[in-house]
N, C-alpha and C positions, 0 to 999 in steps of 0.2 A: 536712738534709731527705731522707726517703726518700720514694718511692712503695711504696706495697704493691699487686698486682695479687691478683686472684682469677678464679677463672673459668672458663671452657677447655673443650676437652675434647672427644670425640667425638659426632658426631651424624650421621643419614643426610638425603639429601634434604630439604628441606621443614621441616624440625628447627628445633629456637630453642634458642640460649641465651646466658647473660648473665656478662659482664663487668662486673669493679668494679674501682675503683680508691682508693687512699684516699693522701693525704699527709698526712704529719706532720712535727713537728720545729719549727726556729724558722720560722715563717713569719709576716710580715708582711701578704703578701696575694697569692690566685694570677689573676696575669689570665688565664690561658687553661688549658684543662685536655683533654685527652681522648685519643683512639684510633687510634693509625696501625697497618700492618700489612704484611708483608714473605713474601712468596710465594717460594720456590724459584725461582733465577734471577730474579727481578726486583726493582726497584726500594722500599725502604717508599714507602708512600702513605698519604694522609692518609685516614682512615677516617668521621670525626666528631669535632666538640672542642665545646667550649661557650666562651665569650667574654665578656668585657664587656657585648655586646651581645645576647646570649642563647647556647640551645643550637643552633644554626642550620645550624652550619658541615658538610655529608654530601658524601661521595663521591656522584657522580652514579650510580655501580652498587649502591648501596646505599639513597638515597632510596626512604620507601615501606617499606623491609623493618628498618632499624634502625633505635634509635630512641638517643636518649643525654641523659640526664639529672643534675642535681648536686644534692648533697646540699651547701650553703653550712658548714652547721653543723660538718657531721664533714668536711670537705674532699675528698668523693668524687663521683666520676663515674662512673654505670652505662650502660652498652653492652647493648641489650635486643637482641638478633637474632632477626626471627622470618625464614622463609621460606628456610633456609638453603642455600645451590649450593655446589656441589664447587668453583666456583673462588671462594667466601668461604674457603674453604682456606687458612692462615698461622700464622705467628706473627702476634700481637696485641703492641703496645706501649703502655704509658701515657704519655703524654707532657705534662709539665705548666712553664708560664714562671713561675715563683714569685718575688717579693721576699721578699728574707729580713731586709734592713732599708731603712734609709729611704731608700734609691736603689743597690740591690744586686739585681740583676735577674739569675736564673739559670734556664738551662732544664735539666729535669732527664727521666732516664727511668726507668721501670721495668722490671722484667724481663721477659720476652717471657712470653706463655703459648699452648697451642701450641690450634689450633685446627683441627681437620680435619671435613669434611665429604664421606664416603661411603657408598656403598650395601654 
């Protein structure tokens, strides 16, 4: 299984742009899918993911300005950013829990892509 990211990239203030993600390979079925993200000296954090239970799951500093949606079919998750702040500022991760058979449950990443937000 890989993740493929896409994305990125610079923008100033107030800026949007959009993250995708796509899996492929042997997959069985992905319970959760989505976008963490890792700031210069700190912690990754969990960004927004989608779930079983819908797309739902947002960082409280993000609610209101991302938005994050799946495509079932082609196994991809899109990261809409509008309103964007200099401390949305990061690498971006995809991060997805995938079965790959009938009780083989793996979490996988994708490559970082890099996200900056200045004037």
């Amino acid at each position: 299984v890989q993740l493929q990211a896409s994305g990125g990239g610079s923008v100033q203030p107030g800026g949007s742009l959009r993250l995708s993600c796509t899996a492929s390979g042997s997959i069985f079925s992905i319970n959760n899918m989505g976008w963490y993200r890792q700031a210069p000296g700190k912690l990754r954090e969990l960004v927004a993911r989608c779930t079983s239970g819908g797309c739902t799951d947002y960082a409280d500093s993000v609610k209101g300005r991302f938005t994050i949606s799946r495509d079932n079919a082609e196994n991809t998750v899109t990261l809409q950013m509008n309103s964007l702040e200099p401390e949305d500022t990061a690498v971006y991760y995809c991060k997805a829990v995938i079965t790959i058979g009938s009780s083989d449950t793996r979490t996988y990443w994708g490559q970082g892509t890099l996200v900056t937000v200045s004037s």
